[in-house]
ZAKOL-90917 format. One record per residue (C-alpha): x, z, y; residue in three letters. Coordinates in pm, whole numbers. Last residue first. Example, Ala and Ser with C-alpha at 12.3 -4.5 7.8 and 13.67 -1.06 7.14 Angstrom:
! ZAKOL-90917
{c1->1367&c3->714&c2->-106&aa->SER}
{c1->1230&c3->780&c2->-450&aa->ALA}
//
This chain:
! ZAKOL-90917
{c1->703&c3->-358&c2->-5953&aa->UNK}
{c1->366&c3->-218&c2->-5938&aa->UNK}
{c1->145&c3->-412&c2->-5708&aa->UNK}
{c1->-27&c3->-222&c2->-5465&aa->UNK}
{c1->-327&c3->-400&c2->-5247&aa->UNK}
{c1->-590&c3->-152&c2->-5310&aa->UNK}
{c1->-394&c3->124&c2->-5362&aa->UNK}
{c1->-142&c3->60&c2->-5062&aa->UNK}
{c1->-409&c3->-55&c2->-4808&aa->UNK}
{c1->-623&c3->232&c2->-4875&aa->UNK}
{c1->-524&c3->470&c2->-4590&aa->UNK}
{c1->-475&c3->180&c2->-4348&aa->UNK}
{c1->-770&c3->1&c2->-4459&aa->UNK}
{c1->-979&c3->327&c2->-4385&aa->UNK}
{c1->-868&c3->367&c2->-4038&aa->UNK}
{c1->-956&c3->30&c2->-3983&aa->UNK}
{c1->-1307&c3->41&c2->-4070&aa->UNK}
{c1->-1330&c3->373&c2->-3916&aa->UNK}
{c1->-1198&c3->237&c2->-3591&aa->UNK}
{c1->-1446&c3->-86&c2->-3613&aa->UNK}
{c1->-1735&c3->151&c2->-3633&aa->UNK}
{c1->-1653&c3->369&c2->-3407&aa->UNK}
{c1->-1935&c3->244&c2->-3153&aa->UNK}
{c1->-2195&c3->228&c2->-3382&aa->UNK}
{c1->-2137&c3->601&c2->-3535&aa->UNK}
{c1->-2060&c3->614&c2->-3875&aa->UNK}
{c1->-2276&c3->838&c2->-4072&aa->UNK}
{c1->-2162&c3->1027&c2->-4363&aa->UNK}
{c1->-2244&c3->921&c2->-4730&aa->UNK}
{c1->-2203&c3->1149&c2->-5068&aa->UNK}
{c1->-2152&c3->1013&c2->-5361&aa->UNK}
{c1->-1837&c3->1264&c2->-5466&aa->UNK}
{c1->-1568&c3->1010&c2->-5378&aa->UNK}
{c1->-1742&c3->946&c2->-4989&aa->UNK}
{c1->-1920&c3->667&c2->-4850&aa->UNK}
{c1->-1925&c3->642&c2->-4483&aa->UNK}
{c1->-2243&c3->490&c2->-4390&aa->UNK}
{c1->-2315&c3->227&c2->-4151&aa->UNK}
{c1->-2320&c3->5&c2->-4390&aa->UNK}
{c1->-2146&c3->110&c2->-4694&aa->UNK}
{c1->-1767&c3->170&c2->-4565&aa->UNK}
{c1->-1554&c3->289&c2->-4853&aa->UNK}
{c1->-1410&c3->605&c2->-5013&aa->UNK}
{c1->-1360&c3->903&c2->-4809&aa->UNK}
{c1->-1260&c3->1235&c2->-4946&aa->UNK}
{c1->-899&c3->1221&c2->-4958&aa->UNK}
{c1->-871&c3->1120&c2->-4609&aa->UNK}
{c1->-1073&c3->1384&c2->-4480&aa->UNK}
{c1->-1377&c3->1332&c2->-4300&aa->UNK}
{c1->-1567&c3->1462&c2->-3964&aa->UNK}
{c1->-1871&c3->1454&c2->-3836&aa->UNK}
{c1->-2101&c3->1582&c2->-3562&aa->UNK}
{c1->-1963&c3->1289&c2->-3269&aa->UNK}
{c1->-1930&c3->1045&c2->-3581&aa->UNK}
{c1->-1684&c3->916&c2->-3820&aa->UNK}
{c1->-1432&c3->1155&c2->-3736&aa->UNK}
{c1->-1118&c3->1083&c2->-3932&aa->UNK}
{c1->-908&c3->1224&c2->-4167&aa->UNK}
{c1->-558&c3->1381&c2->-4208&aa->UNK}
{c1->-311&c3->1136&c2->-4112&aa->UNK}
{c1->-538&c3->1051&c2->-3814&aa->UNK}
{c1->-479&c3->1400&c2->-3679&aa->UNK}
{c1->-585&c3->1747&c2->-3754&aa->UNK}
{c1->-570&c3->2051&c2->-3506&aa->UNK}
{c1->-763&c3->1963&c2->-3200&aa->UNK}
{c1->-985&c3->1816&c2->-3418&aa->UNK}
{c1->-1079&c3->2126&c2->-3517&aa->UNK}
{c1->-1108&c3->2319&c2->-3147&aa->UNK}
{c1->-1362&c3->2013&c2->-3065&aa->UNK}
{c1->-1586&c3->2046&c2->-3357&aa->UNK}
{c1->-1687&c3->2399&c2->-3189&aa->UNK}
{c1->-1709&c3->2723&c2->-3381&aa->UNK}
{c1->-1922&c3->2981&c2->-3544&aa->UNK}
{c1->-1825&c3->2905&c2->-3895&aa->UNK}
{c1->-2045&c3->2801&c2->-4240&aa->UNK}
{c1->-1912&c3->2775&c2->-4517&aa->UNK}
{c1->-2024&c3->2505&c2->-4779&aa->UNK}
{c1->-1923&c3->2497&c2->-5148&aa->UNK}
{c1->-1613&c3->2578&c2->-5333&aa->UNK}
{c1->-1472&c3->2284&c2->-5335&aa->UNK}
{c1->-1493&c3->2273&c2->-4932&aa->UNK}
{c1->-1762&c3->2193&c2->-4709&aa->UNK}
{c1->-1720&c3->2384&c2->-4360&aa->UNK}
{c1->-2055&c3->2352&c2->-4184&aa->UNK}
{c1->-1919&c3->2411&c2->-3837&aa->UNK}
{c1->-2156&c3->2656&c2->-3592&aa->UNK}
{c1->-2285&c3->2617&c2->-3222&aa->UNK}
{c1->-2513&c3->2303&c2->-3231&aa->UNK}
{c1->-2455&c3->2152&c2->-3636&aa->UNK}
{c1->-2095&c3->2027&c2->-3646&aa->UNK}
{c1->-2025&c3->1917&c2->-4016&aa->UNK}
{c1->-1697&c3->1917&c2->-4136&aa->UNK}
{c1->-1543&c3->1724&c2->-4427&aa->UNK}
{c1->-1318&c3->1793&c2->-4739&aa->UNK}
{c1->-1162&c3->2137&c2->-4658&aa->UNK}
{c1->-948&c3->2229&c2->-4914&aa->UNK}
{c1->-639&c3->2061&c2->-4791&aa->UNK}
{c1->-677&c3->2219&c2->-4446&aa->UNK}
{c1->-614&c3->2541&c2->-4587&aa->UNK}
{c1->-864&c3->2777&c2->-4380&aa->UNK}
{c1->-737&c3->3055&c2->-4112&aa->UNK}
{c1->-980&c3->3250&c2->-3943&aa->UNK}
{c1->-1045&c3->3344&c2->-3583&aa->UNK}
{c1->-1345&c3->3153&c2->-3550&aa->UNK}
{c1->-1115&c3->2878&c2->-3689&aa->UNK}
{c1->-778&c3->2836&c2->-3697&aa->UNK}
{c1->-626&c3->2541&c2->-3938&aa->UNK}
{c1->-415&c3->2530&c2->-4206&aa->UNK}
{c1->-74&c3->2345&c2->-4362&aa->UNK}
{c1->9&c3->2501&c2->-4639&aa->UNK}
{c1->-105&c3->2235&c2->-4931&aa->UNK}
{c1->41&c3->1975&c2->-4702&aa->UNK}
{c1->372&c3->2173&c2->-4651&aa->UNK}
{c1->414&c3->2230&c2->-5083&aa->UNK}
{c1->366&c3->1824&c2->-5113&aa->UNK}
{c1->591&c3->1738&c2->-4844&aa->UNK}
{c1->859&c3->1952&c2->-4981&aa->UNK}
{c1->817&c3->1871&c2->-5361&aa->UNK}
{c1->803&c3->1496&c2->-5247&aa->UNK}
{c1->1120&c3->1537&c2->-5080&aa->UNK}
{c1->1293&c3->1756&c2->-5342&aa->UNK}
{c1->1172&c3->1432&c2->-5615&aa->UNK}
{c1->1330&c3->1195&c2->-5392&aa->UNK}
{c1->1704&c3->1387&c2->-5360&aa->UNK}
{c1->1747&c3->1479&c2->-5725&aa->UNK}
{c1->1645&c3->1143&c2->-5930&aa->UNK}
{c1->1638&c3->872&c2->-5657&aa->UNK}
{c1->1866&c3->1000&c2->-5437&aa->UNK}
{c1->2171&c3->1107&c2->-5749&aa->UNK}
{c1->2154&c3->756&c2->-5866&aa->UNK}
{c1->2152&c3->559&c2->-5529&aa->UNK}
{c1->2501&c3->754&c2->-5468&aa->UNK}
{c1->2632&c3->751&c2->-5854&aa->UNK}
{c1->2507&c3->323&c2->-5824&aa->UNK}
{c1->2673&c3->276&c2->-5491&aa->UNK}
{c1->3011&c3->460&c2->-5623&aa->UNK}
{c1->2972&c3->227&c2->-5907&aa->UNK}
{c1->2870&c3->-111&c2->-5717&aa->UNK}
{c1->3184&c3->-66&c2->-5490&aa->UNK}
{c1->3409&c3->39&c2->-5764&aa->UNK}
{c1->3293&c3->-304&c2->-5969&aa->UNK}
{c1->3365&c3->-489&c2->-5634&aa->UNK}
{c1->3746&c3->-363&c2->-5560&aa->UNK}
{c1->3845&c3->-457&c2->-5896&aa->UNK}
{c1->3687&c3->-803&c2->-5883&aa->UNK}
{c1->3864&c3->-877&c2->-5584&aa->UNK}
{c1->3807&c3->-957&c2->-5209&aa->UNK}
{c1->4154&c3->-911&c2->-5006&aa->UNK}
{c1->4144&c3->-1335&c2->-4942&aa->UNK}
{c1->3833&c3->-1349&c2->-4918&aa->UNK}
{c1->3830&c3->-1332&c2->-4481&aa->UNK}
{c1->4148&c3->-1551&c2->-4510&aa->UNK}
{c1->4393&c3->-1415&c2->-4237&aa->UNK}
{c1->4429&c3->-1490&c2->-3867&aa->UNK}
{c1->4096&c3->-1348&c2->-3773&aa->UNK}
{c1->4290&c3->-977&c2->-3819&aa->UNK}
{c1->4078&c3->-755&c2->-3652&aa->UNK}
{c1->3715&c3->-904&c2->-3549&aa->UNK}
{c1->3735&c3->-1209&c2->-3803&aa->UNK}
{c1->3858&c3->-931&c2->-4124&aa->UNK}
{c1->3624&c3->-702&c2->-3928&aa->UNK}
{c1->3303&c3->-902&c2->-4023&aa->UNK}
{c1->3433&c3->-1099&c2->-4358&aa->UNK}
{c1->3467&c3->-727&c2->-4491&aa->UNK}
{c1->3138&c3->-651&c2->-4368&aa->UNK}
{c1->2956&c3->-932&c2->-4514&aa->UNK}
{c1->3110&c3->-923&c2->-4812&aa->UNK}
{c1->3034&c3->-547&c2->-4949&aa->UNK}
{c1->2692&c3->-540&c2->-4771&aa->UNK}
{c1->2609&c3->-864&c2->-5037&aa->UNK}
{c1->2809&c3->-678&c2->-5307&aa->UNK}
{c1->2590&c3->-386&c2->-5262&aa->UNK}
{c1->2261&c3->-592&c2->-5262&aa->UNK}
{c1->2383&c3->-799&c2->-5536&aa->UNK}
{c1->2427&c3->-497&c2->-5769&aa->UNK}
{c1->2110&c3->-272&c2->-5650&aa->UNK}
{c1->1868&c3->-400&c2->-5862&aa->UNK}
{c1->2075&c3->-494&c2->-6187&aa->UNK}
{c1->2231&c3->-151&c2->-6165&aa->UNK}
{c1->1870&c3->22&c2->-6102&aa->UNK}
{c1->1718&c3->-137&c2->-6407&aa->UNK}
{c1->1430&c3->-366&c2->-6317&aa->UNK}
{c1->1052&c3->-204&c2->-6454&aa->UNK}
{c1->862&c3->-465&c2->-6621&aa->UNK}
{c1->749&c3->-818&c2->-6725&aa->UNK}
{c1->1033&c3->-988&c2->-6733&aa->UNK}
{c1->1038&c3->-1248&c2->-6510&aa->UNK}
{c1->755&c3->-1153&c2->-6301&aa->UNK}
{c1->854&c3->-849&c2->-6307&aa->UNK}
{c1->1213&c3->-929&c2->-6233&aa->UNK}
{c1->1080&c3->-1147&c2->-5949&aa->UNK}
{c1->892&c3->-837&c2->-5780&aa->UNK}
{c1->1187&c3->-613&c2->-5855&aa->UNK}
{c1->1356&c3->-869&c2->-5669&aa->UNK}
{c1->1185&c3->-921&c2->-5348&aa->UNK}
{c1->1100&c3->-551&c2->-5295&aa->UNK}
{c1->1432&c3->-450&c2->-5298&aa->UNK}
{c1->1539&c3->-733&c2->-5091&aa->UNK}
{c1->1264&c3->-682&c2->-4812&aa->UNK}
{c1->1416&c3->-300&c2->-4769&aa->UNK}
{c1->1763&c3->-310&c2->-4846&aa->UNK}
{c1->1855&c3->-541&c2->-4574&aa->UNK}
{c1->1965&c3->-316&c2->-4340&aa->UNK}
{c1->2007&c3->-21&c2->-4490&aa->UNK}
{c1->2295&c3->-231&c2->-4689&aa->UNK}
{c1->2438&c3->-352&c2->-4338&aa->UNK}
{c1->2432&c3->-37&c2->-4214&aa->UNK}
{c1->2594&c3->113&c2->-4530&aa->UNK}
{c1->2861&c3->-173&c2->-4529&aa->UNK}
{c1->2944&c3->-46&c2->-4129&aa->UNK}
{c1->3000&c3->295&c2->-4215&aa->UNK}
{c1->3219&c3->207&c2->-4527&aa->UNK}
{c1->3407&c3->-62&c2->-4316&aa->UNK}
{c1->3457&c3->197&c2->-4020&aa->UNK}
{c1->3608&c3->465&c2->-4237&aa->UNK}
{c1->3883&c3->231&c2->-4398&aa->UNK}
{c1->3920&c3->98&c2->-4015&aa->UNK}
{c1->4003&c3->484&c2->-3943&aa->UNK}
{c1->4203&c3->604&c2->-4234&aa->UNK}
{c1->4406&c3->264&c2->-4148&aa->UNK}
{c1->4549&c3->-25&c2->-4379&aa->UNK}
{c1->4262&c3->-210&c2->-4373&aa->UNK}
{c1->4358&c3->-529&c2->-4506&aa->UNK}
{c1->4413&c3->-393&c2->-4811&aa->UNK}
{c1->4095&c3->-262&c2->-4903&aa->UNK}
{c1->4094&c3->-207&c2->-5282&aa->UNK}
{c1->4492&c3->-98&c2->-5241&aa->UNK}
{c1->4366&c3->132&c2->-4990&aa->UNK}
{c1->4454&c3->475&c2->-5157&aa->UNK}
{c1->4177&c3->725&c2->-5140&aa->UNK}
{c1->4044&c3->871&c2->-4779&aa->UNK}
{c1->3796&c3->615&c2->-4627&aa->UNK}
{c1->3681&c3->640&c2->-5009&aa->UNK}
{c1->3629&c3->1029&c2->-5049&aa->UNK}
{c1->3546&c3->1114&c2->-4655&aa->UNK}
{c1->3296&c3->803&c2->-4650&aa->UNK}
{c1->3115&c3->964&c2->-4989&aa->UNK}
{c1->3146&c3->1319&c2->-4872&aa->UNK}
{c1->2964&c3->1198&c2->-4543&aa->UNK}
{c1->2716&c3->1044&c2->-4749&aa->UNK}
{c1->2650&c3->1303&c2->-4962&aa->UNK}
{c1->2587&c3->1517&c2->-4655&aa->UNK}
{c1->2414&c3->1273&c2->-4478&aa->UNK}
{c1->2121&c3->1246&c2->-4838&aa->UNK}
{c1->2134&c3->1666&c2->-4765&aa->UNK}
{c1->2041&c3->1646&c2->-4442&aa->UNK}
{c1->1720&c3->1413&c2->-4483&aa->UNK}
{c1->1583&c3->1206&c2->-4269&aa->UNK}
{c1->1699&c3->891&c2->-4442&aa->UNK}
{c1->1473&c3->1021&c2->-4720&aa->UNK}
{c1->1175&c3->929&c2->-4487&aa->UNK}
{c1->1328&c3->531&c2->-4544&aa->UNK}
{c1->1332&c3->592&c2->-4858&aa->UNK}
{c1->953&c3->725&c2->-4931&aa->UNK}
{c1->843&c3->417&c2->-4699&aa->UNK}
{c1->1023&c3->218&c2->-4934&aa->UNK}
{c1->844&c3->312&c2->-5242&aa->UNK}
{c1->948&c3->520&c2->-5550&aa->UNK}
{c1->926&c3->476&c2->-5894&aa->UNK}
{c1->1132&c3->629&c2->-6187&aa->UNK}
{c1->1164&c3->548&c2->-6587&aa->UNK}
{c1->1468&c3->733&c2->-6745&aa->UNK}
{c1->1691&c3->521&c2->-6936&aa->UNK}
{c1->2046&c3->751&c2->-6859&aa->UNK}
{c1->2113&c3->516&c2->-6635&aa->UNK}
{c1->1814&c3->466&c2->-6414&aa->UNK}
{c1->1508&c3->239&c2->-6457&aa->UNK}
{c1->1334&c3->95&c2->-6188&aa->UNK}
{c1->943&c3->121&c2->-6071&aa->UNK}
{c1->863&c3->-12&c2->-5714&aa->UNK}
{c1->583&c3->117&c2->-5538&aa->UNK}
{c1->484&c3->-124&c2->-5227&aa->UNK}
{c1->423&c3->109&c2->-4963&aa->UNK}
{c1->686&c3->-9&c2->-4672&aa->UNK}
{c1->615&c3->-362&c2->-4802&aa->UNK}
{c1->242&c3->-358&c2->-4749&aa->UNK}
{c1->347&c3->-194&c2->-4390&aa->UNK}
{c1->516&c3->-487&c2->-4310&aa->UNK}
{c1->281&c3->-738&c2->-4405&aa->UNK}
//
């Protein structure tokens, strides 16, 4: 269930109309990223900072800089099952891609409430928690939420996938003393001494042991079907049997005993094709 979430691609529209998609395993691998912290530090400096007639029960630099902390915990928090929720209702409401401001809206306001009820109890529990809560202070929340969710999705998510896409294509292995891009090789063939390398190309063949590659791939990158075999993700299709079926018609054995490992290894890659629903 979880991981059906974490890969569900949702498809929003930004403010200037253009058409973007991302899923929540891509955001939550953005939260990795320096340069999403240093926007958000700026953001917490800028508003823990300005005047605090929007938060005037926190009268402090340093409660002004623990509400915005808190909020974005409380927004991380629950971002993930709500995003999904709604642009599933939208589409099925509307039939297509949610803008971001409609998306994000109740989710910021939600993080907006809760924390402000939260340390209005903790630090002042004599006052009305809504009493400070107007509509002036809620439009600048959703604005500075929509510039920060904004500037991820169309700057910060596209340099991510740039990233991962340029270390995939250099990521290699050794072999025989060689070095082979590991995204051209589509499955490996151990035949006594020597590797049968096949590749786009065609089929190499390396003095070598099946042992010193697998040393350097891991389930990310394939899967070895069999004691002589071994198959990239991209490559492999469905189970026929005990046959690996691969994209180009091609079928590897699966051993007996790694059966049920291959089976689900190959859910786990296809899960989010298979089971995707565009939002």
């Amino acid at each position: 269930m979880f991981q059906k979430t974490f890969d569900h691609e949702m498809h929003v529209y930004v403010s200037n109309g253009t058409l973007t998609h991302f899923t929540m395993r891509e955001v939550h691998a953005l939260y990795g990223s320096w340069q999403l912290w240093v926007l958000v530090l700026v953001g917490f400096m800028i508003m823990a900072t300005g005047h605090p007639a929007t938060l005037p029960q926190f009268d402090s630099f340093g409660l002004r800089l623990a509400f915005w902390f808190i909020a974005l915990i409380v927004y991380l928090l629950i971002s993930t099952v709500y995003s999904v929720l709604a642009c599933r209702a939208w589409k099925a409401v509307f039939g297509g891609p949610i803008p971001l401001i409609i998306l994000s809206t109740p989710l910021v306001l939600a993080a907006t409430y809760i924390t402000s009820v939260g340390l209005t109890f903790l630090f002042e529990p004599d006052k009305p928690p809504f009493l400070s809560m107007s509509w002036q202070m809620n439009v600048r929340n959703i604005l500075v939420a929509h510039v920060f969710e904004t500037t991820a999705l169309m700057w910060l998510l596209p340099a991510q996938r740039a990233r991962k896409a340029a270390e995939k294509e250099a990521r290699k292995v050794t072999l025989s003393g060689r070095t082979v891009s590991l995204e051209q090789i589509g499955r490996v063939k151990a035949a006594e001494h020597y590797l049968e390398i096949h590749t786009p190309e065609g089929i190499e063949i390396m003095r070598e042991r099946l042992g010193t590659f697998l040393e350097q791939v891991g389930p990310e990158d394939g899967i070895q079907t069999h004691r002589s075999h071994w198959v990239s993700r991209h490559k492999a299709q469905s189970l026929s049997g005990p046959k690996l079926l691969l994209d180009d018609g091609e079928k590897v054995p699966v051993a007996r005993g790694r059966l049920e490992d291959v089976r689900a290894w190959l859910a786990e890659q296809t899960d989010g094709d298979d089971d995707q629903r565009v939002a």
